[in-house]
C-alpha positions in Angstrom: 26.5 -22.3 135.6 23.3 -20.7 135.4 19.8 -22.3 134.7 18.6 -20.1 132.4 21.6 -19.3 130.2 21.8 -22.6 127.5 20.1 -21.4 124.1 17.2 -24.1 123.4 16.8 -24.9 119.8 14.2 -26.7 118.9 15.0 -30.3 116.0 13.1 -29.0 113.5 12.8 -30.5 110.2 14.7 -28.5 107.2 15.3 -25.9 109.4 19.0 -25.7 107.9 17.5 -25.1 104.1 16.0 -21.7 106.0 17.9 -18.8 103.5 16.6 -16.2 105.2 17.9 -15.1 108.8 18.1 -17.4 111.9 18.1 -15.4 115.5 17.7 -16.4 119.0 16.2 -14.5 121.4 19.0 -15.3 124.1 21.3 -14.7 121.4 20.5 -11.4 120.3 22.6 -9.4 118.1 23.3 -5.5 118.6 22.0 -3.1 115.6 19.3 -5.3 114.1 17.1 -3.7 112.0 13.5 -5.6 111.0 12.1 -2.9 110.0 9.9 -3.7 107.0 10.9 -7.3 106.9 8.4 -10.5 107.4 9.0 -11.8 110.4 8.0 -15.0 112.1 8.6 -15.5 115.8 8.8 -19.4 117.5 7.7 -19.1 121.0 4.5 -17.5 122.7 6.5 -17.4 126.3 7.3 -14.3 128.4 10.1 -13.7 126.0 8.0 -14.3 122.6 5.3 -11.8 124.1 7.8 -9.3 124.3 10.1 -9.5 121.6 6.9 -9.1 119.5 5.1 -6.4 121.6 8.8 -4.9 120.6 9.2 -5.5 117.3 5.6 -5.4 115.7 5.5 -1.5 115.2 8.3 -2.0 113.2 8.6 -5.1 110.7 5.8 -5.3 107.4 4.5 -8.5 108.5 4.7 -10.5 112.2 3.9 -14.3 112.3 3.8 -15.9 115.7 4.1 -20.0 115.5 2.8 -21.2 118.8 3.0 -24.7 120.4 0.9 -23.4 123.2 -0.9 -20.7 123.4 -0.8 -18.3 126.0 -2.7 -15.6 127.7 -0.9 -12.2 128.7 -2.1 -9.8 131.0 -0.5 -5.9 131.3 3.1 -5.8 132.8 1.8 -2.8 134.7 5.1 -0.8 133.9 5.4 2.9 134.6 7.3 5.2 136.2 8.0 5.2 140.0 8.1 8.6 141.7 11.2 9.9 143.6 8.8 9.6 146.7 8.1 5.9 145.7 12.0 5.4 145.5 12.6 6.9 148.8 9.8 4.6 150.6 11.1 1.2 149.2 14.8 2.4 149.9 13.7 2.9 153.9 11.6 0.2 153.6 14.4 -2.9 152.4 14.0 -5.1 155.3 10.2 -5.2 155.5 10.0 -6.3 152.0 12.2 -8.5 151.9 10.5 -10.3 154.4 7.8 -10.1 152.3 10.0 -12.1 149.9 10.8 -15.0 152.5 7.1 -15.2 153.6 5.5 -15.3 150.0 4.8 -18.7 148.4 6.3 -17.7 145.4 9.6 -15.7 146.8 8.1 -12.9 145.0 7.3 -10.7 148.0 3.9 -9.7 146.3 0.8 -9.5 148.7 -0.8 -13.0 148.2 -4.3 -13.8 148.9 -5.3 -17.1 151.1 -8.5 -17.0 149.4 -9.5 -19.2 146.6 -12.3 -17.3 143.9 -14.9 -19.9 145.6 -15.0 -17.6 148.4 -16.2 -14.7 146.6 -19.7 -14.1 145.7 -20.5 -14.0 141.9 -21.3 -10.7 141.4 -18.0 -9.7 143.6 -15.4 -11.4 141.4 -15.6 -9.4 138.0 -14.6 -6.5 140.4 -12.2 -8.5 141.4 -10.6 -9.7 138.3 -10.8 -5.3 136.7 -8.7 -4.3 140.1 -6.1 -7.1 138.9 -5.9 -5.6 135.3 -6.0 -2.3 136.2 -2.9 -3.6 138.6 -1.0 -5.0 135.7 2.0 -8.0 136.8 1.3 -11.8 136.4 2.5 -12.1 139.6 -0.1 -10.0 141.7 -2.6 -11.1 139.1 -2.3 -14.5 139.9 -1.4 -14.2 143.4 -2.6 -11.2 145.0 -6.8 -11.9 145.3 -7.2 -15.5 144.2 -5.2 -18.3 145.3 -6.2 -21.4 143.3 -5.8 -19.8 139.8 -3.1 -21.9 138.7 -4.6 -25.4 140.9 -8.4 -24.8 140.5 -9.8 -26.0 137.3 -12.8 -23.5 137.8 -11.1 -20.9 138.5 -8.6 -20.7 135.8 -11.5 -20.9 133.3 -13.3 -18.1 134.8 -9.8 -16.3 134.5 -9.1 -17.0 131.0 -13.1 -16.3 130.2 -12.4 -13.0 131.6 -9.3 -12.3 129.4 -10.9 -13.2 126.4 -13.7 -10.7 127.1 -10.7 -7.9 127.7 -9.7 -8.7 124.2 -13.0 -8.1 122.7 -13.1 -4.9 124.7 -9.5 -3.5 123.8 -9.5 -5.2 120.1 -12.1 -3.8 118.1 -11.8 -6.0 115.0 -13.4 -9.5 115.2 -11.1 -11.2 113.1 -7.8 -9.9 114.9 -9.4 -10.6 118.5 -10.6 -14.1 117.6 -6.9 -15.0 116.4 -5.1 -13.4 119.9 -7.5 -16.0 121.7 -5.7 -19.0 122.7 -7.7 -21.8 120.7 -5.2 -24.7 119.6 -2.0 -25.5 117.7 -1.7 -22.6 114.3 -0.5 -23.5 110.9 -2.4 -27.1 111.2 -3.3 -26.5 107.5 0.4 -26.3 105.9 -0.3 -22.6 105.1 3.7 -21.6 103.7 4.6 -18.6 105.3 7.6 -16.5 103.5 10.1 -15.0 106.0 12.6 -13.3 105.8 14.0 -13.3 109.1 12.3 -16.4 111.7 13.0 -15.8 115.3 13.6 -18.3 118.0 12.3 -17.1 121.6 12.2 -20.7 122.4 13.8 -20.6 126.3 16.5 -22.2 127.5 17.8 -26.3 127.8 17.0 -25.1 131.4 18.5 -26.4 134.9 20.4 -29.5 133.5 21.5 -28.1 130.3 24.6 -26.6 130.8 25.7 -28.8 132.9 26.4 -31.0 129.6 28.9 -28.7 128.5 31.0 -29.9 131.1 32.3 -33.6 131.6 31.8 -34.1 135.4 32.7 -37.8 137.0 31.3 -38.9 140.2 32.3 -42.3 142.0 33.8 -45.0 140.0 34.1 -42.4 136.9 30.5 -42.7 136.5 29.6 -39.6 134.2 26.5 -37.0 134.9 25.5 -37.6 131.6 25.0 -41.2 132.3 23.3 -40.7 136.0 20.7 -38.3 133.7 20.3 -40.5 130.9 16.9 -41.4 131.1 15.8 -38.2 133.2 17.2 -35.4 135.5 17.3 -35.9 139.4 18.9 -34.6 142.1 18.1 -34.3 145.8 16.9 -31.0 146.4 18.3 -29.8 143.7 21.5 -29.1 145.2 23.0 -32.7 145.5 23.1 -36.3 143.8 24.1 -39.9 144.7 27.2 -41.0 143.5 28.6 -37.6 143.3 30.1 -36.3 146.5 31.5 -33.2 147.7 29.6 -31.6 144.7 26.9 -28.7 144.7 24.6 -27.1 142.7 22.9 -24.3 142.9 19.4 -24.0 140.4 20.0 -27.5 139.5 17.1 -29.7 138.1 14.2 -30.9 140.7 14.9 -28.0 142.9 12.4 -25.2 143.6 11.1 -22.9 140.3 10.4 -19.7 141.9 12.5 -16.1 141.7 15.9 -16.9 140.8 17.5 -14.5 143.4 15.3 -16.5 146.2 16.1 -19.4 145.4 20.0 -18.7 144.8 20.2 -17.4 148.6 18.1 -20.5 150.0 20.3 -23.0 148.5 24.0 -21.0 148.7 23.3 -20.2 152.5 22.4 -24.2 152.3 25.2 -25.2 150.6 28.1 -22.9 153.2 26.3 -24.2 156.5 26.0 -28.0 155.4 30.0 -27.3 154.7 30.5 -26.0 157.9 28.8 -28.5 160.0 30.7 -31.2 158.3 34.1 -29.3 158.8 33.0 -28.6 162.6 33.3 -32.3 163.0 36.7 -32.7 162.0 36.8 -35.8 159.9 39.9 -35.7 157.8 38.7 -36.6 154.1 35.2 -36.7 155.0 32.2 -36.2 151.9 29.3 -35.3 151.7 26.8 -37.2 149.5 23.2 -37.9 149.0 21.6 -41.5 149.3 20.3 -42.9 146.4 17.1 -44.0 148.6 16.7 -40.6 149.2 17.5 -39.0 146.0 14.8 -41.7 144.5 12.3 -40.3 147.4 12.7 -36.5 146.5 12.1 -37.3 142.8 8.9 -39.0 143.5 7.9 -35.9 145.7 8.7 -33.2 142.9 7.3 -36.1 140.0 4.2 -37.7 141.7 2.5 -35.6 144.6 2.5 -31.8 143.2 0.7 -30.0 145.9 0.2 -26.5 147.2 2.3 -26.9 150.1 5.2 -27.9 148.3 5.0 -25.1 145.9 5.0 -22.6 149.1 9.2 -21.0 148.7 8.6 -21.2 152.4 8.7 -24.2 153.1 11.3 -25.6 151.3 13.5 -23.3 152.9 12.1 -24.4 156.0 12.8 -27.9 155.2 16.4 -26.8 153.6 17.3 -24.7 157.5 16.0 -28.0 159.5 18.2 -30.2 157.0 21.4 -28.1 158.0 20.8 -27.6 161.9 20.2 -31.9 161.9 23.2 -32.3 160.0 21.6 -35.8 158.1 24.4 -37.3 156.8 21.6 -38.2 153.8 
């Protein structure tokens, strides 16, 4: 049903007195025109960065509301050369290894060293090669390894962004404000808009499945088995709900979408077999609460590394079909 397709709204308080223009990033109409128009955008995601990268040549004044602020690094867009075309079109198969032995399913050359390893005067070299590189992906992956787990690290990253900003932004004032500092607008400044944009995300994973009323045993309704939070087990199954599959449900690896749709659909077609190569007329398949309750404290209580790694919960998804664990 897709777990990045349900428009996310945020509840926020007179919202509906608003009489200027109300879009959605998900939602976006054909033909717009801000041109010369104020403009405030909700949202300083991947999307908010650039829908406003986008639209701030155009509109008289741009107003970004952040919750939390965020760094960006360059995308590293640019064209690719009919000999660059011709090498990755012979070159399918080795890359997309690549994709299935990368912890992120990305297929970008990641680094098994963590910044620690470097000397000093080494990693400032280090972190100019990953600009110069552009992609969030090989910047985060590609030389260090602990930017997003290493409390150390990630300052030394974000120290060396802000100094990028000085460099590139020439006015004080402007470069100061595209630092990430702390909530905006904690003064009650009014801002007049005339259009305010919402590149808020998505209700993600679980969201649309609410648009559908789905009954597991005893007429027990999804909505009720996710009343007080989303489970699943793996991500692909739930107790109480047999013969019933998802694919990019909630608790289920976060990693690129195409990945992750292959891991679990090749999952989802071999578990069916093995059950059918039994030959038990009326027979289900179901998760047991016990361990539905144990993947949710994995996912909820022991974020690690190694269960991060796209890898492995293949792996562990490939072991779960050839045992053919009737859990």
């Amino acid at each position: 049903m897709g777990g990045l397709s349900q428009a996310h709204f945020p509840n926020i308080q007179g919202i509906n007195s608003f009489k200027g223009r109300l879009l959605h990033a998900q939602e976006w109409p054909d033909g717009i025109d801000l041109t010369g128009l104020n403009v405030g955008v909700i949202g300083s995601g991947s999307t908010g960065v650039q829908l406003m990268t986008a639209i701030a040549p155009k509109v008289k004044n741009l107003i970004s509301f952040q919750r939390t602020p965020q760094h960006s690094v360059p995308s590293g867009q640019r064209p690719v050369s009919e000999a660059e075309r011709k090498t990755i079109n012979e070159s399918y198969d080795e890359i997309y290894k690549g994709v299935w032995n990368s912890v992120a399913g990305f297929g970008v050359n990641e680094s098994d060293r963590p910044m620690s390893s470097y000397p000093p005067e080494e990693r400032r070299k280090v972190f100019d090669f990953l600009w110069e590189q552009g992609n969030a992906f090989r910047f985060n992956l590609s030389k260090f390894n602990d930017i997003g787990t290493n409390l150390e690290t990630n300052r030394e990253t974000c120290k060396f962004i802000k100094e990028k900003i000085d460099q590139i932004v020439k006015d004080p004032r402007k470069a100061n404000a595209l630092k990430p500092t702390g909530l905006y607008n904690r003064h009650g400044k009014v801002h007049e808009l005339d259009v305010l944009i919402f590149a808020t995300g998505f209700d993600a994973m679980e969201g649309t499945f609410a648009n559908i009323t789905i009954q597991g045993r005893d007429g027990k309704l999804m909505s009720d088995h996710w009343k007080h939070r989303p489970s699943s087990y793996l991500g692909v199954t739930m107790a109480g709900f047999p013969n019933m599959f998802m694919i990019f449900g909630p608790q289920g690896p976060m990693s690129n979408g195409a990945t992750v749709v292959e891991v679990e659909g090749n999952f989802i077609m071999k578990l069916i077999k093995h059950a059918e190569s039994r030959g038990i007329p009326g027979g289900t398949i179901e998760a047991l609460p016990e361990s539905e309750e144990k993947w949710r404290e994995i996912v909820t209580k022991k974020p690690t590394r190694q269960f991060l790694k796209m890898r492995l919960v293949a792996g562990f998804l490939e072991q779960m079909c050839q045992a053919g664990s009737p859990s």
